[in-house]
N, CA, C and O atoms as a DFTB+ gen file, in Angstrom:
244 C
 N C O
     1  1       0.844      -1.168       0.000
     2  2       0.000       0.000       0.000
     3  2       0.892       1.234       0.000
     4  3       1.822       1.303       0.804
     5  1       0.619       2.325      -0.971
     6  2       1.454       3.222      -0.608
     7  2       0.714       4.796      -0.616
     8  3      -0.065       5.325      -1.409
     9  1       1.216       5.165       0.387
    10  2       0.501       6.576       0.721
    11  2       1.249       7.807       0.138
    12  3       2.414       7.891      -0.249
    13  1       0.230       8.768       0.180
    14  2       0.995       9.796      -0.413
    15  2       0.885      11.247       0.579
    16  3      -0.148      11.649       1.113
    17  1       1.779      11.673       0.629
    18  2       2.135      12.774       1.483
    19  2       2.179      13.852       1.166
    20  3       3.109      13.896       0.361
    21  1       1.686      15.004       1.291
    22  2       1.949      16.714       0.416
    23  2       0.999      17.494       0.889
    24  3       0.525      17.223       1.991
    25  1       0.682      18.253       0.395
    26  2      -0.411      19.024       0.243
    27  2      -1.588      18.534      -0.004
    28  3      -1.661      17.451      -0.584
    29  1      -2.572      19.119       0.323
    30  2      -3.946      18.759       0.142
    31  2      -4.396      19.445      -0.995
    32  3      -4.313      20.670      -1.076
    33  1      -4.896      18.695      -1.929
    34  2      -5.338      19.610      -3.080
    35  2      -6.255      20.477      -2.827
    36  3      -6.995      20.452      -1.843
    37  1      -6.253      21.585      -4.021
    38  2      -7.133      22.725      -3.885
    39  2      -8.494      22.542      -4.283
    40  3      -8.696      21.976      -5.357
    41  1      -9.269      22.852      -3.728
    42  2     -10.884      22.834      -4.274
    43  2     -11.418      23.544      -5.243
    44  3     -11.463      24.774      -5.210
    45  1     -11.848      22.866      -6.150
    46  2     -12.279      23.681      -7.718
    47  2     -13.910      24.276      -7.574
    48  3     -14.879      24.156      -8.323
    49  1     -13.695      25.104      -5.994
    50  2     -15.121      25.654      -6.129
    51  2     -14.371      27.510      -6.644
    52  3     -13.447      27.786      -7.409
    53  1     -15.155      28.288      -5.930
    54  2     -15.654      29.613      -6.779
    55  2     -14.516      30.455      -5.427
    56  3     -14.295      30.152      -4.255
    57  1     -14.048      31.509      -6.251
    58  2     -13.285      32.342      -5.242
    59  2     -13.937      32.799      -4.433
    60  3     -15.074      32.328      -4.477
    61  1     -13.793      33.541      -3.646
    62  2     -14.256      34.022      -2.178
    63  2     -15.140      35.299      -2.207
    64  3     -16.074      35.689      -1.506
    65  1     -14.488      35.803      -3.288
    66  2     -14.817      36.953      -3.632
    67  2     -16.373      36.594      -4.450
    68  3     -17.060      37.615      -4.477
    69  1     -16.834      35.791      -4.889
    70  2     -17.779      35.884      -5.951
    71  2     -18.408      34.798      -4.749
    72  3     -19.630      34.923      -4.823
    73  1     -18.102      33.883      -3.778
    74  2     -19.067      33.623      -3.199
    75  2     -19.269      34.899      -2.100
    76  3     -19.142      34.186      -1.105
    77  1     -19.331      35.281      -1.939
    78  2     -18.830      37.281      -0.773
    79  2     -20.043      37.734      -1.702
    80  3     -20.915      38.306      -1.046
    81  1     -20.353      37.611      -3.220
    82  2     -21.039      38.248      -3.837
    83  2     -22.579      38.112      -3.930
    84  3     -23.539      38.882      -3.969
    85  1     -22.268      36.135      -3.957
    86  2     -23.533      35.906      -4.081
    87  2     -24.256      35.684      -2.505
    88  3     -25.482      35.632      -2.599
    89  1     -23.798      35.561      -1.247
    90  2     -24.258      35.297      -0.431
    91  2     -24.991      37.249       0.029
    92  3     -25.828      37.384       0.921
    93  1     -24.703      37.894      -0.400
    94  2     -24.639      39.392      -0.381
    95  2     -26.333      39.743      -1.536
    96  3     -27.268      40.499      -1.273
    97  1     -26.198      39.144      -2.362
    98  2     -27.457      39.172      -3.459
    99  2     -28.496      38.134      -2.548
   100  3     -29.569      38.596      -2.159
   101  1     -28.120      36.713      -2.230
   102  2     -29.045      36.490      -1.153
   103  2     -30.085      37.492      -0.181
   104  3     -31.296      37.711      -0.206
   105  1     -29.133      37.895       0.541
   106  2     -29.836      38.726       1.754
   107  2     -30.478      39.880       1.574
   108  3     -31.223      40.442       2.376
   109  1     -30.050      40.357       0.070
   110  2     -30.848      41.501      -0.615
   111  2     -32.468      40.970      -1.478
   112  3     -33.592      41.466      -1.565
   113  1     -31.879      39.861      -1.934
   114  2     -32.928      39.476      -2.721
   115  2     -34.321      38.919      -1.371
   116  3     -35.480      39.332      -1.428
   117  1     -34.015      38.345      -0.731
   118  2     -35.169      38.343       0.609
   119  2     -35.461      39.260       1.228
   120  3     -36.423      39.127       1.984
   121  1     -34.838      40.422       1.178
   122  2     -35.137      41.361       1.835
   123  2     -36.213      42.524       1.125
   124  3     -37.177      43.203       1.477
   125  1     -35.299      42.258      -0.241
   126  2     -36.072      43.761      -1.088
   127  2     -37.655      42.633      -1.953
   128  3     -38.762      43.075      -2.262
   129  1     -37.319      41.679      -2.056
   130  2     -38.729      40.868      -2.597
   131  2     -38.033      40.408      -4.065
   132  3     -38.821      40.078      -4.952
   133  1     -36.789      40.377      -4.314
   134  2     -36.269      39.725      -5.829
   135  2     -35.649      38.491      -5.721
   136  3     -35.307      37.852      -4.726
   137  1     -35.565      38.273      -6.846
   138  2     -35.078      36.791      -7.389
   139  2     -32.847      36.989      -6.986
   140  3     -32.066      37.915      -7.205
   141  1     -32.720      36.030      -6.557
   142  2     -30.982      35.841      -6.539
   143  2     -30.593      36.180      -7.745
   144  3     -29.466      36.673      -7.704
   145  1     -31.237      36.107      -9.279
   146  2     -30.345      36.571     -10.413
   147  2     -30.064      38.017     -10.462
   148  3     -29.054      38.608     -10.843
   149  1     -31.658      38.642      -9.792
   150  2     -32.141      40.116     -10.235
   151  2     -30.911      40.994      -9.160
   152  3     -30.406      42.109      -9.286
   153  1     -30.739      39.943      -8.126
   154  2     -29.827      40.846      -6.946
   155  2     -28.810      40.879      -7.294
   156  3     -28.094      41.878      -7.228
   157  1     -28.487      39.800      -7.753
   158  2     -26.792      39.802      -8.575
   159  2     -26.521      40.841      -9.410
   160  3     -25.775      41.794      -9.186
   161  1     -27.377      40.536     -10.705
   162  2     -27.376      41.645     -11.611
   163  2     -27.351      43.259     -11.276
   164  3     -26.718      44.070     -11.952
   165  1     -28.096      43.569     -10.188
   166  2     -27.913      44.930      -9.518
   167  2     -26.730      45.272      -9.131
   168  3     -26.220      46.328      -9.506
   169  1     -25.949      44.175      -8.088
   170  2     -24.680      44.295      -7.446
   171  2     -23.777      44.672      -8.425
   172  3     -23.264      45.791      -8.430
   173  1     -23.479      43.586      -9.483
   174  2     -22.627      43.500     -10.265
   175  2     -22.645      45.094     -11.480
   176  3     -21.724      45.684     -12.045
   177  1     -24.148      45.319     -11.463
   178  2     -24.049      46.473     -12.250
   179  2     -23.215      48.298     -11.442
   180  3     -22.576      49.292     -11.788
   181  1     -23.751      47.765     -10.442
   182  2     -23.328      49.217      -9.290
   183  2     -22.064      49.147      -9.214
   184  3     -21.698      50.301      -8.989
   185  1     -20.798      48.196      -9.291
   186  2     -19.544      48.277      -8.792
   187  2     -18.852      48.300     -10.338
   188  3     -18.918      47.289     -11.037
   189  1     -18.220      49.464     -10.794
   190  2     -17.649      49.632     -12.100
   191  2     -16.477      48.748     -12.109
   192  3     -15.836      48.556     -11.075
   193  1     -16.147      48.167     -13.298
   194  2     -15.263      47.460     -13.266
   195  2     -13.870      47.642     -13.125
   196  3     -13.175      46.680     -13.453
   197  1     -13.183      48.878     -12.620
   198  2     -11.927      48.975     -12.347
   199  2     -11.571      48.998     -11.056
   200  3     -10.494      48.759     -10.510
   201  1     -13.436      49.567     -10.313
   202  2     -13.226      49.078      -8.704
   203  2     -13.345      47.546      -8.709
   204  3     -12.784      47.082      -7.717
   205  1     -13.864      46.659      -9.459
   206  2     -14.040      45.607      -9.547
   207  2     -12.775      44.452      -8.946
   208  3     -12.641      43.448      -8.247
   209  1     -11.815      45.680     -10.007
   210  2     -10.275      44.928     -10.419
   211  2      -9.577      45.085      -9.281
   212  3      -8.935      44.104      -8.906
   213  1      -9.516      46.547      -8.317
   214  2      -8.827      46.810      -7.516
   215  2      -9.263      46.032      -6.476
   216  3      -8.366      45.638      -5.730
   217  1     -10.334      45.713      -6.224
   218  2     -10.508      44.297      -4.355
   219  2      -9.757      43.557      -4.834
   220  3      -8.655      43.514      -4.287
   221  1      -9.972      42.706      -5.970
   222  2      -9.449      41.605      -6.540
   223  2      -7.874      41.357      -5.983
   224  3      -7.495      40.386      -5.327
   225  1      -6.951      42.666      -6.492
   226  2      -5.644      42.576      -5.651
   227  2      -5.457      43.241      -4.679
   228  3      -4.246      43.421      -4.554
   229  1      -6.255      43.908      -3.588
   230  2      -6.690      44.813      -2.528
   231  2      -5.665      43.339      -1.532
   232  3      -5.694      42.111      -1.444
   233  1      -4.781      44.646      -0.910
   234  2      -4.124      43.891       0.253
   235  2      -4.535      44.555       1.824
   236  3      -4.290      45.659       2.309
   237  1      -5.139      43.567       2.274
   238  2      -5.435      44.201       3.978
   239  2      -4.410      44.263       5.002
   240  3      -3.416      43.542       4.920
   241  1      -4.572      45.031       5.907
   242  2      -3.680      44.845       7.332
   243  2      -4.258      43.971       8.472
   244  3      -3.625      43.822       9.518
């Protein structure tokens, strides 16, 4: 039997950032009376895409 030792592979789900997005369209979409696509689509339309770019490599303290 032989085992293997290393790292744990990475999970091929969704970055953090886009689940951050959709759990965010959730709580809007129950709140304001819309569908999860319609909340998305709002979010995604309000944040221009160069602020988009800058979280993306946004470094915190």
């Amino acid at each position: 039997m032989i085992l293997f030792v290393g790292k744990k592979a990475k999970r091929a789900g969704e970055s953090p950032i886009n689940r951050e997005r959709e759990i965010e369209a959730e709580y809007y979409a129950r709140k304001c009376g819309l569908t999860r696509d319609e909340a998305l689509k709002i979010i995604k339309d309000a944040r221009p895409a160069k602020q988009r770019a800058s979280l993306v490599g946004a470094k915190t303290r």
